[in-house]
The first five atom37 places (N, CA, C, CB, O) and aatype in JSON, in Angstrom:
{
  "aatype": [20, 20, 20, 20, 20, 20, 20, 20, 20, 20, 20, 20, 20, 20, 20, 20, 20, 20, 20, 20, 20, 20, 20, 20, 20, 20, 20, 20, 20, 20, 20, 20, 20, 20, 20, 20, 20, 20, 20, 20, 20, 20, 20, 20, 20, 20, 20, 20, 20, 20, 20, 20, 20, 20, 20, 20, 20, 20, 20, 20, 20, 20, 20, 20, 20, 20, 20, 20, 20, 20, 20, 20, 20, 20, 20, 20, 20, 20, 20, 20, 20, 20, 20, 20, 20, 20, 20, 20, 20, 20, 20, 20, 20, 20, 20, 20, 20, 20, 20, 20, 20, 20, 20, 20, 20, 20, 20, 20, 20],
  "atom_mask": [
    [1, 1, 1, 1, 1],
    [1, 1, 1, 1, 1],
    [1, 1, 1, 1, 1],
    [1, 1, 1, 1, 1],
    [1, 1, 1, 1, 1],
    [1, 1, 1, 1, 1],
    [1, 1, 1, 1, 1],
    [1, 1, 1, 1, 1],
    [1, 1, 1, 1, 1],
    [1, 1, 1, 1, 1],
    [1, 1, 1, 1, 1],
    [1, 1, 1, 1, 1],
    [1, 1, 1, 1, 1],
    [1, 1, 1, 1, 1],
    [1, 1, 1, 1, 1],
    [1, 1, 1, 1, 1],
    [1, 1, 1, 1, 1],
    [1, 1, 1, 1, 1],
    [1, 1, 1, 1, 1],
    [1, 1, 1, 1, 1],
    [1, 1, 1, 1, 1],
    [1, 1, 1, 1, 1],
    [1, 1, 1, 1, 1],
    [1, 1, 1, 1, 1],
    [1, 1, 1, 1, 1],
    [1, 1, 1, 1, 1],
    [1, 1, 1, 1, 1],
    [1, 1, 1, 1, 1],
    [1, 1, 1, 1, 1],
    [1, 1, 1, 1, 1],
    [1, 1, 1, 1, 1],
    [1, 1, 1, 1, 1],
    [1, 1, 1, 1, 1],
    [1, 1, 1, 1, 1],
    [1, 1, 1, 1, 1],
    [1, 1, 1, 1, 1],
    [1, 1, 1, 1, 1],
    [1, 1, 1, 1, 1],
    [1, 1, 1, 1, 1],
    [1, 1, 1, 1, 1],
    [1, 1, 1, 1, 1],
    [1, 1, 1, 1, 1],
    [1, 1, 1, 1, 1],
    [1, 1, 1, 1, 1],
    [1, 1, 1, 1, 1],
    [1, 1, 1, 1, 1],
    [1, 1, 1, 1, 1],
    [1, 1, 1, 1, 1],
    [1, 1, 1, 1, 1],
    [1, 1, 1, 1, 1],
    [1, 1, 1, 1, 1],
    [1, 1, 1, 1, 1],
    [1, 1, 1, 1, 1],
    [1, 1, 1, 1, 1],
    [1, 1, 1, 1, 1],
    [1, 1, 1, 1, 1],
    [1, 1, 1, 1, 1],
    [1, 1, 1, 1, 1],
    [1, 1, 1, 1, 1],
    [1, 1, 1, 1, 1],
    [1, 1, 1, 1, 1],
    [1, 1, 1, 1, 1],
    [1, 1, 1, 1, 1],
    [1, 1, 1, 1, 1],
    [1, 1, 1, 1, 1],
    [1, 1, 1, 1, 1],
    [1, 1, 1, 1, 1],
    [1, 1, 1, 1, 1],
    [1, 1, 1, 1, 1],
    [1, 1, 1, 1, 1],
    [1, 1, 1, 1, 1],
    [1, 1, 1, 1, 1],
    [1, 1, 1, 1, 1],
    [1, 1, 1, 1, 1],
    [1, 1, 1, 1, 1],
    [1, 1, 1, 1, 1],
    [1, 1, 1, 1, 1],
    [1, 1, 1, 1, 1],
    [1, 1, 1, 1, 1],
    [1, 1, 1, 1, 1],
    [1, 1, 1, 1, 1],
    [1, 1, 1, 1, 1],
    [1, 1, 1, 1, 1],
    [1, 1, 1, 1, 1],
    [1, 1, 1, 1, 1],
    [1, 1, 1, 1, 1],
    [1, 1, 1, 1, 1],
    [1, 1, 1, 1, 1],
    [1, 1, 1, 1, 1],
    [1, 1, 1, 1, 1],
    [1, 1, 1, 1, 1],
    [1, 1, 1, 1, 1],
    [1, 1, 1, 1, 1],
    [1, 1, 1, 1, 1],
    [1, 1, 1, 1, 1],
    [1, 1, 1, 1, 1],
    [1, 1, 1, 1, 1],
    [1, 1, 1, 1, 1],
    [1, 1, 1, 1, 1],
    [1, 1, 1, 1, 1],
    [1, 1, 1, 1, 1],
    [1, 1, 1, 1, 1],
    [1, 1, 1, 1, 1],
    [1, 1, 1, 1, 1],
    [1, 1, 1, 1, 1],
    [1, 1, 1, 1, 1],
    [1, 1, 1, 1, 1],
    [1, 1, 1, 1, 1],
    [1, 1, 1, 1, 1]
  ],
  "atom_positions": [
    [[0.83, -1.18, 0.0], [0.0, 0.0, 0.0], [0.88, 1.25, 0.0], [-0.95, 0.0, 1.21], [1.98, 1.35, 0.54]],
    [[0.34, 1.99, -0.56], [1.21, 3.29, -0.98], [1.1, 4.79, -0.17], [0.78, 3.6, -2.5], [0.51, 5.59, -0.9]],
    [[1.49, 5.42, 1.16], [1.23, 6.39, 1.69], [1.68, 7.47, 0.89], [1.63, 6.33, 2.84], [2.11, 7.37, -0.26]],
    [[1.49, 9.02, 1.87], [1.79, 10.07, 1.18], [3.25, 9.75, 1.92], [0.85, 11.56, 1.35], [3.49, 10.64, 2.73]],
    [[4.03, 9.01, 1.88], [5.55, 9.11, 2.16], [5.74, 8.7, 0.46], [6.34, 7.86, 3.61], [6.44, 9.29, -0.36]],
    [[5.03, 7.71, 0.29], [5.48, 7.33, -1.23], [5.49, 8.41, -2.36], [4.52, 6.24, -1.77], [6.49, 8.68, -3.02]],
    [[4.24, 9.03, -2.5], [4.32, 10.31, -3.25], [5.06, 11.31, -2.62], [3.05, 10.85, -3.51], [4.29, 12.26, -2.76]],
    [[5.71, 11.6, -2.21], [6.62, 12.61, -1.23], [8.12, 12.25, -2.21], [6.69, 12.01, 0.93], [8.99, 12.87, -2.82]],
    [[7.85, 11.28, -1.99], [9.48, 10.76, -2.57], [9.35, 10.22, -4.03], [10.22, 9.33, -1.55], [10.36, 9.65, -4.42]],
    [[8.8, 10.24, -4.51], [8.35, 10.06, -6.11], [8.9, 11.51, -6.47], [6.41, 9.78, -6.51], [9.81, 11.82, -7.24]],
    [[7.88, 12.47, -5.52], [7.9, 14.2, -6.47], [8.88, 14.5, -5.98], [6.71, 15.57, -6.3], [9.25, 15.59, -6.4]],
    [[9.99, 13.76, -4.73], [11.09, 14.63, -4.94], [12.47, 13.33, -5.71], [11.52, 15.5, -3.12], [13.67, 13.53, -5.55]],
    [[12.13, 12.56, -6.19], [12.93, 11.72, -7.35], [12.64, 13.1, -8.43], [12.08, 9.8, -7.93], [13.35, 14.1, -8.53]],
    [[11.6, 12.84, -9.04], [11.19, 13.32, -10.23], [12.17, 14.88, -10.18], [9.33, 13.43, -10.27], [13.1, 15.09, -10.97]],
    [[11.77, 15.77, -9.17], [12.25, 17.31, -9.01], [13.9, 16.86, -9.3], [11.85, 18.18, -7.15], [14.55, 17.35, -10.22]],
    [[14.44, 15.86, -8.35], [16.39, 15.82, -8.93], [16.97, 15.3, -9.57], [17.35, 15.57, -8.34], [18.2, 15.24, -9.54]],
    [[15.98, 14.58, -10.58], [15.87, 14.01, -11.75], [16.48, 15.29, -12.61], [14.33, 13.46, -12.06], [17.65, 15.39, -12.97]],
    [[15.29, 16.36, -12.89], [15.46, 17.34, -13.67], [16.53, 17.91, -13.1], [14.39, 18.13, -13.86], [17.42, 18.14, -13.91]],
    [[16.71, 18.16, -12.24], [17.75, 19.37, -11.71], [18.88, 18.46, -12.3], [17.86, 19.84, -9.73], [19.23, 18.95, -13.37]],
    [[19.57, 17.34, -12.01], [20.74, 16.63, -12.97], [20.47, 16.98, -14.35], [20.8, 14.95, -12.89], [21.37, 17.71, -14.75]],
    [[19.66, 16.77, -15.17], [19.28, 16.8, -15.95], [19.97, 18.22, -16.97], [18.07, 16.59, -15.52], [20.68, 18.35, -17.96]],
    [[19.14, 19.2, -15.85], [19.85, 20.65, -16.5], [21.17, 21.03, -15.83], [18.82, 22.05, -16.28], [21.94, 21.63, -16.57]],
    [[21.54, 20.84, -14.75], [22.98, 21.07, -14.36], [24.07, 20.37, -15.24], [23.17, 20.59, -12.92], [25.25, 20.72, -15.3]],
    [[23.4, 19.17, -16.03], [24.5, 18.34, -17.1], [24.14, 19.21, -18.11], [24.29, 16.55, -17.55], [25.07, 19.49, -18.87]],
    [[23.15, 19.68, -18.32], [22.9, 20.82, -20.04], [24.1, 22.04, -19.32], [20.43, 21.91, -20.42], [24.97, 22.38, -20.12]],
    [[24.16, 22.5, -18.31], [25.02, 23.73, -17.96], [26.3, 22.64, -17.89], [24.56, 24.8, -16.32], [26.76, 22.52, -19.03]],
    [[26.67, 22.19, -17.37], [28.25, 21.77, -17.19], [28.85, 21.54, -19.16], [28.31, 19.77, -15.96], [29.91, 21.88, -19.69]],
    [[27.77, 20.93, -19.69], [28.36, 20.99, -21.47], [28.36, 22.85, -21.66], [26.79, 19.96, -23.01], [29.39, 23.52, -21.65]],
    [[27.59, 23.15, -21.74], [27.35, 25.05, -21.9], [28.66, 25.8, -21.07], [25.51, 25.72, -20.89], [29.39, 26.74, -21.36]],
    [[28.59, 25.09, -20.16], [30.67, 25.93, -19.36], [31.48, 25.41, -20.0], [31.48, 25.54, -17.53], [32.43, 26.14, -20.27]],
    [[31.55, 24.0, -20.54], [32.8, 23.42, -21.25], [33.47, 24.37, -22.7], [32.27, 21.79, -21.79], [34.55, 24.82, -23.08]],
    [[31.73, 24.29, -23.23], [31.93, 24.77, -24.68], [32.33, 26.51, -24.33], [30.26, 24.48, -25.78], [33.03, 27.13, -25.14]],
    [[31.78, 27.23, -22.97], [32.8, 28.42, -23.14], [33.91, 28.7, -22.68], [32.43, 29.33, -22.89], [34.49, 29.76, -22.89]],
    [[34.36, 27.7, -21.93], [35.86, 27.59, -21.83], [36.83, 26.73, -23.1], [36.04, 26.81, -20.4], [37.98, 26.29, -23.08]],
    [[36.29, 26.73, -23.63], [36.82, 25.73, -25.02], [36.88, 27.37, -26.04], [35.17, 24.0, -25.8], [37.91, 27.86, -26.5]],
    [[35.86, 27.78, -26.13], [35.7, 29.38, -26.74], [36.65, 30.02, -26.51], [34.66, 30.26, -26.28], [37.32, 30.51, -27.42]],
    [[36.92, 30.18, -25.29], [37.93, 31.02, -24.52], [39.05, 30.96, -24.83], [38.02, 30.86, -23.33], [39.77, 31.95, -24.98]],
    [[39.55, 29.27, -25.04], [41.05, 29.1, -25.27], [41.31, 29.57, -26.69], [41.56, 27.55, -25.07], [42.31, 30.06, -27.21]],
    [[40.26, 29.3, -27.11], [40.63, 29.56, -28.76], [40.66, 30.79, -29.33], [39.73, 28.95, -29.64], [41.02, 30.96, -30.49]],
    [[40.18, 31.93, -28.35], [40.37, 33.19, -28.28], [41.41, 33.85, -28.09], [39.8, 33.52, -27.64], [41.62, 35.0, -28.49]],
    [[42.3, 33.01, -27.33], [43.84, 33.55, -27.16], [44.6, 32.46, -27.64], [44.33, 33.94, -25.59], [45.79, 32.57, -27.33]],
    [[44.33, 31.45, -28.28], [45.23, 30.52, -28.66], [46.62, 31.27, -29.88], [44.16, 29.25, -29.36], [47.81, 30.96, -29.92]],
    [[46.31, 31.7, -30.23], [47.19, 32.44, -31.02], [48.32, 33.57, -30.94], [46.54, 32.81, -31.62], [49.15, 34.02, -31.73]],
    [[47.78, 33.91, -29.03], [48.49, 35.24, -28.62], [48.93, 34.91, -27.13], [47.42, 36.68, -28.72], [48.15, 35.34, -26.28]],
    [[50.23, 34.1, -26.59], [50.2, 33.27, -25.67], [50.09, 34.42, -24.37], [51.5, 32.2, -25.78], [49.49, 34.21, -23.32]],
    [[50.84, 35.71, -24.75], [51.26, 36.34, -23.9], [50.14, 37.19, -23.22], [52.27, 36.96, -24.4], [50.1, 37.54, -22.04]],
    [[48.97, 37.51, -24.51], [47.8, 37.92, -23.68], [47.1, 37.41, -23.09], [47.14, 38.35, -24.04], [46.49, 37.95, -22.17]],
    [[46.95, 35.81, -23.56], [46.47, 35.09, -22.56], [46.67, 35.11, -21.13], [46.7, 34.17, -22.84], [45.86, 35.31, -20.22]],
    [[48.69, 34.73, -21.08], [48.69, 34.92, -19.81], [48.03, 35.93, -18.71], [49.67, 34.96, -19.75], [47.29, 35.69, -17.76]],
    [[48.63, 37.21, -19.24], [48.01, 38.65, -18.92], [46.78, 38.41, -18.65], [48.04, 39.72, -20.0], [46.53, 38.83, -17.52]],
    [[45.68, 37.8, -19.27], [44.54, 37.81, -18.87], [44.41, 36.8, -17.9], [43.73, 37.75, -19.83], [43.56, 36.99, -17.03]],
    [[45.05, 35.81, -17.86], [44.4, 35.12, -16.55], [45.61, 35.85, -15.14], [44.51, 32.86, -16.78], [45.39, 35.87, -13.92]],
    [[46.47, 36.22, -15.67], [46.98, 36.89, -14.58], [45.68, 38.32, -13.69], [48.53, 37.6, -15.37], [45.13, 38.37, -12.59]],
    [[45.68, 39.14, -14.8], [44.35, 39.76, -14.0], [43.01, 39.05, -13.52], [43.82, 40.75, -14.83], [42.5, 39.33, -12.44]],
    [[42.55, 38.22, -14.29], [41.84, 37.77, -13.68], [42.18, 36.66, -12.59], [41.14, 37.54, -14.47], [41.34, 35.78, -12.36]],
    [[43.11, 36.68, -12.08], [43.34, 35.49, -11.16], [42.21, 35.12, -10.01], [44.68, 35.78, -10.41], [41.52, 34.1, -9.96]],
    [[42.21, 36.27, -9.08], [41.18, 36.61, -8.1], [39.82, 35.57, -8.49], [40.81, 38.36, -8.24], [39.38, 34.8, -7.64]],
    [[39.13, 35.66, -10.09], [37.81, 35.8, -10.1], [38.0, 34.0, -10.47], [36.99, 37.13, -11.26], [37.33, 33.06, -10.04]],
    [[39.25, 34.0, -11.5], [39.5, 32.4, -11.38], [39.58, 31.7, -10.33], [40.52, 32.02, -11.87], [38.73, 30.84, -10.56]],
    [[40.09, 31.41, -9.15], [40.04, 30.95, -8.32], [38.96, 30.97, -7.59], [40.81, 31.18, -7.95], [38.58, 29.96, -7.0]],
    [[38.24, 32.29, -7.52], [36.6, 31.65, -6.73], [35.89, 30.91, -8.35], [35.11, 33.56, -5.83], [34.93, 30.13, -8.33]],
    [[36.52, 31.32, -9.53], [35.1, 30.23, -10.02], [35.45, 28.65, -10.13], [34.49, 30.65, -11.78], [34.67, 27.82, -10.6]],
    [[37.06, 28.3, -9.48], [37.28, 26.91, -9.5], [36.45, 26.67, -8.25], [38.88, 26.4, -9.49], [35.57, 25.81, -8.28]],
    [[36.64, 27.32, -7.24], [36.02, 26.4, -6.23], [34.7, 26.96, -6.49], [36.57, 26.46, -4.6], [34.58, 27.38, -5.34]],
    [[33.88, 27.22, -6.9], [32.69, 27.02, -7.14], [32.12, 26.0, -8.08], [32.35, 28.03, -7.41], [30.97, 25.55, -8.13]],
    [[33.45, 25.68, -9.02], [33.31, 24.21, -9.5], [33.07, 23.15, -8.95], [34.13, 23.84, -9.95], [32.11, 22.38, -9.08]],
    [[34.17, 23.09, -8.15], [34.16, 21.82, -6.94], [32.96, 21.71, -6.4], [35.12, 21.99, -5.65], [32.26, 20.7, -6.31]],
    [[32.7, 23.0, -5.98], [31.15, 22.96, -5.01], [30.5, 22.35, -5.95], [30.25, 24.49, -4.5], [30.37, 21.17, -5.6]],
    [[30.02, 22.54, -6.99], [29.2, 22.61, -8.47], [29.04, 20.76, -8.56], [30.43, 23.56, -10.16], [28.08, 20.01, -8.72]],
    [[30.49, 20.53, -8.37], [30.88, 18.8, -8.86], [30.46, 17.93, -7.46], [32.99, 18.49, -9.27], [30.3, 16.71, -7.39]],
    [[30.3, 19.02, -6.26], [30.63, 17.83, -5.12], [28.21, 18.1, -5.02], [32.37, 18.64, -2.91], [27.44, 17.15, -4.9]],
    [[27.94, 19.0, -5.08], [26.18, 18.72, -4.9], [25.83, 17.77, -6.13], [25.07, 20.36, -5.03], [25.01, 16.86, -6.06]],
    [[26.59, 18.12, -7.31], [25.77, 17.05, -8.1], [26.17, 15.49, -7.69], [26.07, 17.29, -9.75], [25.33, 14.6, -7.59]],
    [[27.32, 15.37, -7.52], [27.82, 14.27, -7.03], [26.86, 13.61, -5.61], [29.34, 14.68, -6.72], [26.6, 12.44, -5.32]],
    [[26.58, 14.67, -5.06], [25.41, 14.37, -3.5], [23.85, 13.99, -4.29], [25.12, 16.36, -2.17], [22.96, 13.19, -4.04]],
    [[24.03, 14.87, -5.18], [22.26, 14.47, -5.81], [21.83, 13.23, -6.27], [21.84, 15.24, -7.09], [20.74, 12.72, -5.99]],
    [[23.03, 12.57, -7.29], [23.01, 11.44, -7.36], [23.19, 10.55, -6.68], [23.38, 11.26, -7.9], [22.84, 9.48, -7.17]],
    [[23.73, 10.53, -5.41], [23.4, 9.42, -4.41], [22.33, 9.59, -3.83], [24.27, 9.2, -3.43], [21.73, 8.64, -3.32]],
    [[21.87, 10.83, -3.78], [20.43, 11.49, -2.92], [19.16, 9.96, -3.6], [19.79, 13.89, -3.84], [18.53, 9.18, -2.89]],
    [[19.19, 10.0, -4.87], [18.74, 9.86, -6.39], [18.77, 8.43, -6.1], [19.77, 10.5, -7.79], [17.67, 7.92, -5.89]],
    [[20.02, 7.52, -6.03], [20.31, 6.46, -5.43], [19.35, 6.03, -4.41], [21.48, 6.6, -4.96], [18.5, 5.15, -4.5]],
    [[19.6, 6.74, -3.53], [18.91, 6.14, -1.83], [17.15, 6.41, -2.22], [19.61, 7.57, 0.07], [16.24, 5.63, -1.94]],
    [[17.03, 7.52, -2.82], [15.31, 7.96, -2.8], [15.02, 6.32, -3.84], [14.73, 10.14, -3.94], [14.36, 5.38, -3.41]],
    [[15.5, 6.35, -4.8], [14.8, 4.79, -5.56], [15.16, 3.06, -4.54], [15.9, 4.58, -7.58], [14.84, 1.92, -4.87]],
    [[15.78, 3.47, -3.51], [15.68, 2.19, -2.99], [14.63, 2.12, -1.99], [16.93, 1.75, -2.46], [13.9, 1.15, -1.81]],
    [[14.61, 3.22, -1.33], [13.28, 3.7, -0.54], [12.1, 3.64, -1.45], [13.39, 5.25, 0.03], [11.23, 2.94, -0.94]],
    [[11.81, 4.08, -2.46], [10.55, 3.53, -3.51], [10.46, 1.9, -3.96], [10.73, 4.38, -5.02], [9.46, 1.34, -4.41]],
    [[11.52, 1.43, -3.75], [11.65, 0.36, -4.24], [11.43, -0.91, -2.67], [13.19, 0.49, -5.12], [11.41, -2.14, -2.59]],
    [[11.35, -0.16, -1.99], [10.74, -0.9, -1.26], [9.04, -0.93, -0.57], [11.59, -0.83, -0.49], [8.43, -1.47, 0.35]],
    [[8.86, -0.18, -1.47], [6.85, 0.28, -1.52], [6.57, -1.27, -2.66], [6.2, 2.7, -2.83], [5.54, -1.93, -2.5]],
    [[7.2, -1.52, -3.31], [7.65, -2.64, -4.68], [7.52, -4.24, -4.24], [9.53, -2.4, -5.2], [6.72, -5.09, -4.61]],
    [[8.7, -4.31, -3.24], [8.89, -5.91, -2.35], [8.56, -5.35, -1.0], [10.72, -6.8, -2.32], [9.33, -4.68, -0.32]],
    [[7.05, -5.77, -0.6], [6.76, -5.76, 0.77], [8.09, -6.56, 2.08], [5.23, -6.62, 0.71], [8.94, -7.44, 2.03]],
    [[7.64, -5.72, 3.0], [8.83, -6.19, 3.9], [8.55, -7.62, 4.49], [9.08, -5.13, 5.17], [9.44, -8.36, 4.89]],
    [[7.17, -7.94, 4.49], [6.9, -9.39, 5.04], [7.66, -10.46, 4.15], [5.25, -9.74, 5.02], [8.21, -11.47, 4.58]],
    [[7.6, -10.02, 2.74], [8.44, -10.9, 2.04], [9.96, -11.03, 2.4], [8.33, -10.54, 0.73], [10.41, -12.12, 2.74]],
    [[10.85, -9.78, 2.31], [11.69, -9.71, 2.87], [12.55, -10.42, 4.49], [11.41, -8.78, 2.71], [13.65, -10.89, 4.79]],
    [[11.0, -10.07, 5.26], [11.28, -11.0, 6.3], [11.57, -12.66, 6.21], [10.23, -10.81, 7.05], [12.47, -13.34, 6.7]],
    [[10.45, -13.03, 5.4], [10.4, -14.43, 5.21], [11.69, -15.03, 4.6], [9.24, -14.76, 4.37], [12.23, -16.08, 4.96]],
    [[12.06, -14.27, 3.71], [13.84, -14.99, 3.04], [14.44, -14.65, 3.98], [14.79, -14.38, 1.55], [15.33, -15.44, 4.3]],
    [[14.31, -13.55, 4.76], [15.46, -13.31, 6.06], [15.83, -14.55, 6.71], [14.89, -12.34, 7.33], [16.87, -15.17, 6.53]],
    [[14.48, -14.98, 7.8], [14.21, -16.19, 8.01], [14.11, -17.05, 7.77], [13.84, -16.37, 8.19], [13.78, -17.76, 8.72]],
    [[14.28, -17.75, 6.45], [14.78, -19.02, 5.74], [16.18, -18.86, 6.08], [14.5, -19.15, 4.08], [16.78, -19.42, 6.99]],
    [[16.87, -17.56, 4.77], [18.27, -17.78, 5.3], [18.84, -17.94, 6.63], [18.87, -16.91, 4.93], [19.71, -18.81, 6.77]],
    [[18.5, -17.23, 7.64], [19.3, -17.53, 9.12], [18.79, -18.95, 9.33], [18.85, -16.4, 10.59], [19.59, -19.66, 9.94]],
    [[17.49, -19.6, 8.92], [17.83, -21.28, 9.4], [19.13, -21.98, 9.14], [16.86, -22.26, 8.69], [19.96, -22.62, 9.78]],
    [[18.82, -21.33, 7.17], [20.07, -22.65, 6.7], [21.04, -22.12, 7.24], [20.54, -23.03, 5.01], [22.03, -22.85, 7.18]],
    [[21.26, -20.9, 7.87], [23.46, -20.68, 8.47], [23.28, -21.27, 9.73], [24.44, -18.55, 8.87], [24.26, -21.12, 10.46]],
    [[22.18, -22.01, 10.29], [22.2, -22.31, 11.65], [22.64, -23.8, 11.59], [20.79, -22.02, 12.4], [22.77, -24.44, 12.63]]
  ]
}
């Protein structure tokens, strides 16, 4: 039987479903403008440098906002993980579960 815990956790599968979904459309969309970027100074090594020299400051907070960026999506998908095993047990009732429990601990006895 299915409570409002089950729909609770359906609509929030479904909600970080999408959110992966578009955070992987943005992580290709940052690649392709840092790919832009290089090819913007690929030809002129020295302004390049110059430019990431001034911008150093803003580079370094946007790496670690990467990390941050890499370590929630990385949390969402285990989030994502655990929410479908919790649905997945609305699926195989626990009485069943019990009952192989209890077979198996006979036969190790």
């Amino acid at each position: 039987m299915k409570d409002k815990y089950y729909y609770v956790l359906s609509d929030c599968l479904s909600r970080r479903q999408e959110w992966i979904s578009e955070i992987e459309i943005y992580f290709r969309f940052r690649e392709l403008r840092e790919k832009a970027e290089k090819e913007t100074f690929s030809k002129n090594l020295t302004i390049y440098l110059l430019y990431k020299l001034i911008n150093l400051p803003s580079n370094i907070l946007n790496f670690l906002s990467k990390i941050q960026q890499y370590s929630q999506y990385n949390k969402t998908l285990k989030e994502i993980e655990v929410i479908r095993q919790e649905i997945d047990k609305y699926y195989n009732p626990q009485i069943n579960n019990r009952r192989k429990n209890n077979v198996e601990n006979q036969k190790n006895r």
